[in-house]
MARLO-544504 format. One record per residue (C-alpha): y, x, z. Coordinates in Angstrom, 1 decimal, always signed. Layout:
MARLO-544504
yy / xx / zz
Y / X / Z;
...
***
This chain:
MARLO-544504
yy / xx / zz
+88.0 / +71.1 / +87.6;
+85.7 / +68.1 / +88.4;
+84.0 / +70.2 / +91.4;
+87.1 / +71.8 / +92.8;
+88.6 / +68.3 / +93.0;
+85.3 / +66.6 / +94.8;
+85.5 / +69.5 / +96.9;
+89.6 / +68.8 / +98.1;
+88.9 / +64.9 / +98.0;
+85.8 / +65.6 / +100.9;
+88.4 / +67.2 / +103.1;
+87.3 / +71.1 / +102.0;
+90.5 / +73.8 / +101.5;
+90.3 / +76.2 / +98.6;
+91.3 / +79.8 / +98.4;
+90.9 / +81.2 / +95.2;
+92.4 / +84.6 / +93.6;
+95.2 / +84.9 / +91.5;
+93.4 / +86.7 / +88.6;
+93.8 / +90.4 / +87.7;
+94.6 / +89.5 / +84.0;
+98.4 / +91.2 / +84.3;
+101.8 / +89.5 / +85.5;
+102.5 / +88.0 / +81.9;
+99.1 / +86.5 / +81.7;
+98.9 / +82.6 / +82.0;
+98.1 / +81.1 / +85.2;
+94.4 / +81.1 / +86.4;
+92.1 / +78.3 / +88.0;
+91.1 / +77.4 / +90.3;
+94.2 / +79.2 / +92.1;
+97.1 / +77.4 / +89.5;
+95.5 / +73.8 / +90.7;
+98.0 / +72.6 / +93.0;
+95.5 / +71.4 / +95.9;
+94.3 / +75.2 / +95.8;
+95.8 / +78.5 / +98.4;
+96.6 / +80.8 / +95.4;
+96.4 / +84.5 / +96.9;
+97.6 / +87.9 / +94.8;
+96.9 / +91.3 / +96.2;
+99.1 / +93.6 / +97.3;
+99.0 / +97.6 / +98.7;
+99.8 / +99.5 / +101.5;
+103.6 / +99.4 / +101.1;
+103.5 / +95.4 / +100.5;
+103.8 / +95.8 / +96.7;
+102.3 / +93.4 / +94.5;
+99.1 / +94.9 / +92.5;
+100.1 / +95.8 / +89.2;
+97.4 / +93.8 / +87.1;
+98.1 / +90.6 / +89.3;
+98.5 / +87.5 / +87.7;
+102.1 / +86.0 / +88.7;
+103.7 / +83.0 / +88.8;
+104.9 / +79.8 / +90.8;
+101.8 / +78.7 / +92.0;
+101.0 / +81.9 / +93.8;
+101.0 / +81.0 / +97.6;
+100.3 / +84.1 / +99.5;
+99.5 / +87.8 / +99.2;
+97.4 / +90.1 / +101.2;
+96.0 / +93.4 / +101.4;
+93.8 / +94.4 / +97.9;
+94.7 / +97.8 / +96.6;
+92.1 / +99.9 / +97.3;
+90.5 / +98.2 / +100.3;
+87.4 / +99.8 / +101.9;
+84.3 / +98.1 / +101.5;
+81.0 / +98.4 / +102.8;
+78.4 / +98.4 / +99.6;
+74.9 / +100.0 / +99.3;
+75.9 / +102.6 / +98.0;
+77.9 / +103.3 / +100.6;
+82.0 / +103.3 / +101.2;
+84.1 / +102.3 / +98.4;
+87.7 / +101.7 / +97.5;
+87.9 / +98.2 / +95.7;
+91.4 / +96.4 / +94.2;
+91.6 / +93.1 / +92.4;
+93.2 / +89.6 / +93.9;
+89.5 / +88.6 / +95.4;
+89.4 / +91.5 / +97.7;
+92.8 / +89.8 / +99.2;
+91.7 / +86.0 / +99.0;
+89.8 / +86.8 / +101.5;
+91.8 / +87.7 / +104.1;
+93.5 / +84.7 / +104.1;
+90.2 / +82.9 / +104.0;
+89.5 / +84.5 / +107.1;
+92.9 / +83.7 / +108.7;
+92.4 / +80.1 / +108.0;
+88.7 / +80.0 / +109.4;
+90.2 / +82.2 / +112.5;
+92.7 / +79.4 / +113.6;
+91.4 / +76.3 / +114.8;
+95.1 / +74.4 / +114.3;
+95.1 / +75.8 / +110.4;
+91.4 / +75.1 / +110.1;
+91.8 / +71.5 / +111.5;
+94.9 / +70.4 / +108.5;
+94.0 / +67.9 / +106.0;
+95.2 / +69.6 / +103.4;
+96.4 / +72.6 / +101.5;
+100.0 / +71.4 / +102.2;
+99.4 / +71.6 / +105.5;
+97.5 / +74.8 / +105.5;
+100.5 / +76.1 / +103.6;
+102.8 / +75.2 / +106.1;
+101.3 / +76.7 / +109.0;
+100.3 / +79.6 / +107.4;
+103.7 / +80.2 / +105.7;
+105.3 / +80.0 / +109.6;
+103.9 / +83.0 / +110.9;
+104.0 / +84.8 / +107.0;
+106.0 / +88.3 / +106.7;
+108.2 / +86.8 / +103.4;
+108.4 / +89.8 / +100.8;
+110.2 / +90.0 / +97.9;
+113.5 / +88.1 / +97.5;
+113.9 / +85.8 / +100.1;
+112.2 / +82.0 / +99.4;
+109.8 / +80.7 / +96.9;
+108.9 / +83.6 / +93.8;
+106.1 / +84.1 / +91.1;
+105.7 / +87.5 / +92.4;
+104.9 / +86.8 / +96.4;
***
């Protein structure tokens, strides 16, 4: 809790996954702290992965039902809510006006502007 916090309080944004402990599991850190991007996976079709820890706190989903990977072994299909953080991860570093926010609030907001919004309409656990 102690690093996450020295990490926002230098300026830093955190993505973390939402945990792959099932929708009626308890919330997981670092992705329930408030100052933190919560991300949950979803497939193809949009829908939420199945094992996907849900709640309030989750801010964004993204692709993480069986994803290709590299590995070396070779191709693989891969699913969980870290194959999805990610993504957004990468869309953050990508744009210099998200990258440049001061915080995850702000990160939030911008991100959530251009964000397809599934599920019911507004805020949900699921989404």
């Amino acid at each position: 809790d102690r690093a996450v916090q020295r990490a926002i309080n230098k300026g830093m944004i955190i993505v973390a996954a939402a945990g792959n402990d099932g929708p009626t599991s308890p919330p997981r850190y670092p992705a329930a702290f408030e100052n933190v991007i919560a991300v949950t996976a979803v497939d193809h079709k949009q829908a939420v992965f199945k094992d996907a820890v849900r709640g309030p706190h989750i801010d964004f989903a993204a692709p993480g039902v069986d994803v290709l990977v590299s590995s070396g072994a070779g191709p693989r299909y891969v699913t969980g809510t870290s194959i999805a953080a990610p993504f957004v991860s990468g869309r953050i570093a990508a744009d210099k006006a998200v990258l440049a926010q001061q915080s995850a609030r702000g990160v939030r907001a911008m991100l959530a502007a251009d964000a397809k919004d599934a599920g019911p309409p507004g805020d949900d656990a699921v989404y």
